[in-house]
C-alpha positions in Angstrom: -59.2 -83.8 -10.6 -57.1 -80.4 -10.8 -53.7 -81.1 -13.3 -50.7 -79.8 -12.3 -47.5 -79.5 -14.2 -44.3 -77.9 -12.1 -41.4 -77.3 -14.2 -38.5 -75.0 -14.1 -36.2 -77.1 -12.3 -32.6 -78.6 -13.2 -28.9 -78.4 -12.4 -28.4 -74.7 -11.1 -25.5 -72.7 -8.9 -25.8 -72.3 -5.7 -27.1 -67.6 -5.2 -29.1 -68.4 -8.5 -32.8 -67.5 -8.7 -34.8 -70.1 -10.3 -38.1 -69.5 -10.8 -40.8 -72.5 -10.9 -44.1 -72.1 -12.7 -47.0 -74.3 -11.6 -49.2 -74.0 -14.7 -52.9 -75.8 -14.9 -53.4 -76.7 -18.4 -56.6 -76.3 -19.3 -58.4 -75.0 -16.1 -58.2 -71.6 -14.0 -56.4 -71.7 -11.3 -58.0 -68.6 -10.2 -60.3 -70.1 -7.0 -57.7 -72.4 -5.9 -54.6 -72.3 -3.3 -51.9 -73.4 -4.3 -49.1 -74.8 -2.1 -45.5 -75.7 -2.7 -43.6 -78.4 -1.4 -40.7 -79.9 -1.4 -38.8 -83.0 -0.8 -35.3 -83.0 0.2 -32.9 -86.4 -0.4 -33.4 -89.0 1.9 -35.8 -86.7 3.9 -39.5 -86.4 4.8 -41.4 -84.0 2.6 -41.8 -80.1 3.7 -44.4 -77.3 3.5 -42.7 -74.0 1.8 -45.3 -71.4 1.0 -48.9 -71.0 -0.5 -51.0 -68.5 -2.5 -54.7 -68.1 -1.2 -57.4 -68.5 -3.7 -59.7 -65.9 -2.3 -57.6 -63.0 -1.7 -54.2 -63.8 -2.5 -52.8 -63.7 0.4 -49.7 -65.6 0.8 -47.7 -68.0 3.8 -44.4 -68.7 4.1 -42.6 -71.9 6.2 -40.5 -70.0 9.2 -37.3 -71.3 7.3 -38.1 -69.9 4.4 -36.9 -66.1 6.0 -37.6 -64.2 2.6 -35.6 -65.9 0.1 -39.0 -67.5 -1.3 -41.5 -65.6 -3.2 -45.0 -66.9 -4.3 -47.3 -65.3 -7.0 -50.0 -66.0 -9.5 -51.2 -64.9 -13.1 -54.4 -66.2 -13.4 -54.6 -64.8 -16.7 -51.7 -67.8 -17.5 -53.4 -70.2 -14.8 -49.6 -70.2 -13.6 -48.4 -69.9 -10.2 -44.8 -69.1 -9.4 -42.0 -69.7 -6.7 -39.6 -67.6 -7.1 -36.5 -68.8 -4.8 -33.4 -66.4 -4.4 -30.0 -66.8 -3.2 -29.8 -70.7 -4.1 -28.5 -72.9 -1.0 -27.5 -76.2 -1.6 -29.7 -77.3 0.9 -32.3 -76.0 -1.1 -31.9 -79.5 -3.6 -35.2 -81.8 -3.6 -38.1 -82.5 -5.7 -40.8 -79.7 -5.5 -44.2 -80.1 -6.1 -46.9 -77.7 -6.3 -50.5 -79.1 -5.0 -53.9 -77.6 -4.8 -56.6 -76.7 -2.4 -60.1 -75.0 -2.8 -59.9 -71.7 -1.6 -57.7 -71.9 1.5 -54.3 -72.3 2.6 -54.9 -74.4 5.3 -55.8 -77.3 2.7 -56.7 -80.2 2.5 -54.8 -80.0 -0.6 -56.2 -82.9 -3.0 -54.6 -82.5 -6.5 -50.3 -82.7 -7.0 -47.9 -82.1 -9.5 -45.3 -85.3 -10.4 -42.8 -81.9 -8.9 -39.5 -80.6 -10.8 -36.4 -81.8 -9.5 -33.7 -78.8 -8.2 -30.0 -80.0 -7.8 -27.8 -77.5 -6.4 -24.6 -77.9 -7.1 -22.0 -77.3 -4.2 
């Protein structure tokens, strides 16, 4: 098994730009894809982006329309989400979860997530 530990999160205003590491203590996250999710209140968990481990190349949920940026430093073994202009919508647990190689999964190791509260 992979470890994941999301953090980053808390009580934050709504146009903030919180940015939430997914760090892999003690193992390169270099060869892995890396997928954020996130779980609103009372709702069904949702895909938001992911980082390829081949090339890097990154995916983005429809919904998502730029406000969401996703990089890696494999150097740190940390992967970022970078979310601008904070909605209150945007409150939920998010969890980062990996996959060998590819985007398109499966993805077989999670983070416990960080919880975001928007205030409104």
């Amino acid at each position: 098994q992979l470890p994941l530990v999301e953090s980053g999160g808390g009580l934050v205003q709504p146009g903030e730009f919180p940015r939430l590491p997914c760090v892999g203590p003690g193992r390169p996250l270099g060869d892995y894809a890396i997928g954020w999710f996130r779980q609103a209140p009372g709702k069904a968990g949702e895909y938001v982006s992911c980082i390829s481990g081949t090339d890097g190349s990154t995916y983005y949920e429809d919904w998502v329309k730029g406000r969401f940026t996703v990089s890696r430093d494999n150097a740190k073994s940390t992967v970022y989400l970078q979310i601008s202009s904070l909605k209150p919508e945007d409150t939920g647990v998010y969890y980062c979860s990996a996959g060998k190689y590819y985007c398109t999964g499966p993805y077989n190791d999670w983070g416990e997530g960080t919880q975001v509260a928007v205030s409104s």
